[in-house]
C-alpha positions in Angstrom: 127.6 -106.8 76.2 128.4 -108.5 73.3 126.9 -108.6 69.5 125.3 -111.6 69.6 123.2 -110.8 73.3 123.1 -107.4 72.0 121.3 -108.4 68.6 119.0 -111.0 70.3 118.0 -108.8 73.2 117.5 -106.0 70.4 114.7 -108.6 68.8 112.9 -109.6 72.1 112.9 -106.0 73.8 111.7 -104.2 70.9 108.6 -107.3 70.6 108.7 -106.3 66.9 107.7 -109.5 64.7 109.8 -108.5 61.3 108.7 -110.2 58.4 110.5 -111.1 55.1 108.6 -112.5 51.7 110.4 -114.3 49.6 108.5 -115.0 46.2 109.6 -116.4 42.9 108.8 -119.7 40.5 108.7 -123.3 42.0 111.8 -124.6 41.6 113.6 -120.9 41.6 116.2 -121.6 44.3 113.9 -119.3 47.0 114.4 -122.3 49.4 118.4 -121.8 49.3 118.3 -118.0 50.4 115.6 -118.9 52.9 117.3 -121.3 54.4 120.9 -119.4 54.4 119.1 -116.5 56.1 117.3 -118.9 58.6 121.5 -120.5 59.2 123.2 -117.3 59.1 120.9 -115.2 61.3 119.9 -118.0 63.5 117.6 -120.6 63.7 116.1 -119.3 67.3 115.3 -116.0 65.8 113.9 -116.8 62.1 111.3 -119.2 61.3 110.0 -120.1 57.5 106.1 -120.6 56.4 105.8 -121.9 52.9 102.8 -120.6 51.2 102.5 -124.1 49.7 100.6 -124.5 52.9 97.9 -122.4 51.8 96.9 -123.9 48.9 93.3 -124.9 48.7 93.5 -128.2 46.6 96.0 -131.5 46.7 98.1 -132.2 43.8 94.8 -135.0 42.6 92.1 -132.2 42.9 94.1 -129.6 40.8 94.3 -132.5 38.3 91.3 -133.0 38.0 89.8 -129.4 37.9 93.1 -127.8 35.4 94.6 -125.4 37.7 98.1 -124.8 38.9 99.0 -123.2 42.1 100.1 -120.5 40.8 96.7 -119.5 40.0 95.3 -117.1 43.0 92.1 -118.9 42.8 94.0 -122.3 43.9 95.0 -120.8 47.1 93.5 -119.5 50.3 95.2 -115.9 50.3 92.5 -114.5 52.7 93.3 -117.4 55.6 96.8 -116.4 54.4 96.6 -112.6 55.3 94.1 -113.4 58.1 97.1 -115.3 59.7 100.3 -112.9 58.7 98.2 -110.4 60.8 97.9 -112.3 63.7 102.1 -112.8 62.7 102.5 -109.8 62.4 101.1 -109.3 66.5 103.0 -112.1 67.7 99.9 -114.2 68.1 100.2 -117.8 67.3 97.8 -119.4 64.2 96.6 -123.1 63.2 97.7 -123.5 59.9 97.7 -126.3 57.1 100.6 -127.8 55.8 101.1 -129.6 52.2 102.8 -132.5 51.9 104.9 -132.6 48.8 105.9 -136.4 48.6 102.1 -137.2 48.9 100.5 -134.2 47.0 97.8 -134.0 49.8 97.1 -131.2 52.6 97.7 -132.1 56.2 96.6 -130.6 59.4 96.0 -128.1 61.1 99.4 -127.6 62.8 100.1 -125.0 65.6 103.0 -122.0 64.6 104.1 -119.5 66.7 105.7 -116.4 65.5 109.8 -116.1 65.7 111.0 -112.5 66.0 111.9 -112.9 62.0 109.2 -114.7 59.8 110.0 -115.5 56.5 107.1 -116.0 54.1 108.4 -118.4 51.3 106.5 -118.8 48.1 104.9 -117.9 45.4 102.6 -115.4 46.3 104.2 -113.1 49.3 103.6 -110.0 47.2 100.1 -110.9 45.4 97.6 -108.7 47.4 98.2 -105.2 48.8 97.2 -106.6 52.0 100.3 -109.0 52.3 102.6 -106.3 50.9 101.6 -103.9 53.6 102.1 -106.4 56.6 106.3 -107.0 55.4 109.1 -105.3 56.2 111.2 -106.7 53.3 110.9 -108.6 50.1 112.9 -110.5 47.5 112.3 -111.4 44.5 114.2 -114.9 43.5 114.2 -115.0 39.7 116.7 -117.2 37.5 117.1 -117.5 34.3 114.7 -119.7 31.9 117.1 -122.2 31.4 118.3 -122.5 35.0 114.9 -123.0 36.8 114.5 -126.1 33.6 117.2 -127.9 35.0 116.6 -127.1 38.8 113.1 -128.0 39.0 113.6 -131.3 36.8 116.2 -132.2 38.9 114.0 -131.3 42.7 110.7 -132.5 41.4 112.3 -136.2 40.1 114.6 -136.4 42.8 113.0 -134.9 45.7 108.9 -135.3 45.2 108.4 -138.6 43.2 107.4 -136.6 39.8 108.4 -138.6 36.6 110.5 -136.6 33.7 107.0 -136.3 31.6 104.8 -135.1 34.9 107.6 -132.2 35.4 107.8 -131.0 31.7 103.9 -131.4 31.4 103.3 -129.1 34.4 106.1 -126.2 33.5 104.3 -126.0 30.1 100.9 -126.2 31.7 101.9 -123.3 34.5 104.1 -121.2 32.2 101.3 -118.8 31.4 99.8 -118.8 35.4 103.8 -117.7 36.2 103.7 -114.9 33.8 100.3 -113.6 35.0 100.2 -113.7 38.6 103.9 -114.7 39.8 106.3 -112.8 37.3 104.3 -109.2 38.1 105.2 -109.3 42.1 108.8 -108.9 40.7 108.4 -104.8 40.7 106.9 -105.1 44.4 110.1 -106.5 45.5 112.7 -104.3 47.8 115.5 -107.3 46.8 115.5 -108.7 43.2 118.1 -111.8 43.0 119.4 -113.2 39.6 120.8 -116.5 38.8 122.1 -117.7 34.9 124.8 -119.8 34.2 128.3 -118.6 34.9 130.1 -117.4 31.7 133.1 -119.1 32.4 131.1 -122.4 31.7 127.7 -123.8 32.2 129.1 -126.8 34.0 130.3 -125.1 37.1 126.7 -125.1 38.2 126.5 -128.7 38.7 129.7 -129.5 39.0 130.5 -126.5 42.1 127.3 -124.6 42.5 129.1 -121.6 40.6 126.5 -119.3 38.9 126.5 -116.0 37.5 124.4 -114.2 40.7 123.1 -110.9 41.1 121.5 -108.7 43.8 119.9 -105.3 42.9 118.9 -103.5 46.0 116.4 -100.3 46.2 118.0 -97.6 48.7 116.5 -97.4 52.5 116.7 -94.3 54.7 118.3 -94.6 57.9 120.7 -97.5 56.3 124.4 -96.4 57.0 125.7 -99.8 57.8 128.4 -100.6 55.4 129.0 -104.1 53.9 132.5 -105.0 53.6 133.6 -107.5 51.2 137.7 -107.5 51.0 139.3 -108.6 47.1 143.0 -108.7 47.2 144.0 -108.1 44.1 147.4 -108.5 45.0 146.5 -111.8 46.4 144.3 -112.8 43.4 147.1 -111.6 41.0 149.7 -114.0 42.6 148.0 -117.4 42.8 144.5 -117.3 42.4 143.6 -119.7 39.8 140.2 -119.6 39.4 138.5 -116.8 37.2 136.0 -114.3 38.5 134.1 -110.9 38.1 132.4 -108.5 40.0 130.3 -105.9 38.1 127.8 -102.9 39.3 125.3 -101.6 37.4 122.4 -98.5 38.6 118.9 -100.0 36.8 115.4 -99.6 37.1 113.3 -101.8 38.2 109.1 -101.4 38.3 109.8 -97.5 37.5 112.3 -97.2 40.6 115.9 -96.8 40.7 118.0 -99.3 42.0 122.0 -100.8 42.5 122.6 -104.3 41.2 126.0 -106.2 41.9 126.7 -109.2 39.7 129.3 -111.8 41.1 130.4 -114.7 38.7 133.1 -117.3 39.3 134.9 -118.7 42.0 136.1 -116.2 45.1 139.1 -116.1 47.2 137.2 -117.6 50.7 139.3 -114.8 52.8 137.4 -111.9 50.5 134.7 -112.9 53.1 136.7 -112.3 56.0 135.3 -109.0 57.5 131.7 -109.9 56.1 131.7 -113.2 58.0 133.4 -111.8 61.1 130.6 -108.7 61.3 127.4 -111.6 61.0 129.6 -113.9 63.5 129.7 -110.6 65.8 125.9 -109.6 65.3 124.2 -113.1 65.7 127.2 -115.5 67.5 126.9 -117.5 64.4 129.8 -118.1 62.1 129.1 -117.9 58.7 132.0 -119.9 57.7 130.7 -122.9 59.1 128.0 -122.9 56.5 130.7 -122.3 53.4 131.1 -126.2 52.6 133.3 -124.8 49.4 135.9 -123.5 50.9 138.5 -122.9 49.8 136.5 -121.3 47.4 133.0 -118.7 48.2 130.8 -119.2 45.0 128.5 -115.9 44.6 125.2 -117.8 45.7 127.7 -117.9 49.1 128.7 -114.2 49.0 125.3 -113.1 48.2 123.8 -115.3 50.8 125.8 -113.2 53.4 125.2 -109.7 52.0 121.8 -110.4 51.9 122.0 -111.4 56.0 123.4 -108.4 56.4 121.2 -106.3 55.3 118.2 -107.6 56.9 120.0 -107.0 60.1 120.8 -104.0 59.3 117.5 -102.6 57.9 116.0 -104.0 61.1 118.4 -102.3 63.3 117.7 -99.1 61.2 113.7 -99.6 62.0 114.6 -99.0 66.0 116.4 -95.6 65.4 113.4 -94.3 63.3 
């Protein structure tokens, strides 16, 4: 039996729904590590929810009454835990959905539960009710400056917003972020970092290099290894393109965790054995998704280690 039937038929036997919250900022780049799980592992076995589907009020309505979504009050987090339950039991739910070109809420539209549910937003973590229905958690958080440029560049671009709207509302939701958003950070099992690269600021527009980091609590029963191969030899030779990798122990919401920082532009083939262990797992080839070769940025490598750990922790849920 191969990895990929063995993984898949691992999912479906067990019946287990696993679910993953992703929180963080509008704009924080929680879409990007969604999605790369959702590619990596397989679209047949994850599906995403965006919380933005549970808010109460359309984009005229919140106007009008002065409140952001990032306010609790703005969003139905009981329907929300009501239906992560159900999830959670692999029943299907009718859910809303919220239109982001339009500002308005559409619906109610059918879901059924995937064996891997990600919950993508910014509220995964709010109530002790959510946090006791996942089985992991990240917490996306760039730096100031990066989420500026990112969510002026999305909200123009993507969802009709002038310059002035986006500035006015990142003002106007600055304090909501830091009350109810910012505290879910020490909830998270996964905290991800993003600031400019050191070896210029440009490279993030220019080649999707940033400065990424991944600090990870320890899990019993985990003792599946993640390889990532740097020649040195190799990168000594003829690699022009600088880069770093840096571990640090830190603490995080009173716990003690390890963080890996990547910066720069990687050899691609430093992936090799990384890439060839997901391809093995899910029949997916993570190469296919690396548009940058022949160059991995760190948002690429951490994409993959992150991938590999969720099937890993949830392979370590079946022996315990």
């Amino acid at each position: 039996m191969n990895h990929s039937s063995s993984f898949q038929e691992f999912l479906s036997k067990s019946g287990y729904v696993y679910i993953i919250g992703v929180a963080g900022d509008s704009g924080s780049g929680k879409t990007t590590f969604t999605a790369a799980i959702r590619d990596l592992i397989g679209e047949d076995l994850v599906s995403t929810i965006t919380l933005d589907d549970y808010h109460l009020y359309g984009r005229e309505e919140r106007n009008a009454l002065q409140i952001t979504p990032l306010s609790p009050q703005a969003n139905d987090l009981a329907s929300l835990e009501r239906h992560v339950a159900r999830l959670k039991k692999g029943l299907c739910v009718e859910k809303n959905r919220y239109n982001h070109r339009t500002g308005k809420i559409e619906g109610p539209v059918f879901f059924k539960p995937s064996r891997i549910i990600i919950l993508e937003g910014l509220h995964p973590l709010i109530t002790p009710g959510l946090r006791a229905l996942l089985d992991f958690s990240f917490f996306v958080d760039p730096a100031q400056d990066v989420k500026r440029e990112w969510k002026l560049k999305r909200d123009m671009g993507a969802r009709g917003y002038t310059e002035q709207e986006v500035r006015r509302e990142m003002a106007m939701r600055e304090s909501d972020y830091q009350s109810y958003v910012a505290p879910q950070r020490k909830y998270a099992r996964g905290i991800i970092g993003i600031s400019f690269s050191q070896f210029g600021r440009s490279l993030g527009w220019k080649e999707n290099i940033y400065r990424v980091s991944l600090a990870l609590e320890p899990l019993s029963g985990m003792n599946r290894r993640v390889w990532m191969q740097l020649d040195l030899g190799t990168v000594l030779a003829g690699h022009s393109r600088p880069c770093s990798v840096k571990y640090l122990p830190v603490i995080e919401g009173g716990r003690l965790m390890g963080s890996i920082e990547l910066d720069g532009g990687f050899p691609c083939e430093s992936a090799d054995i990384l890439s060839t262990m997901l391809h093995g797992e899910t029949g997916v080839d993570p190469r296919d998704f690396l548009p940058h070769c022949p160059l991995l940025t760190p948002t690429d490598l951490i994409q993959m280690i992150v991938c590999w750990r969720i099937i890993s922790h949830r392979r370590s849920m079946q022996v315990r």
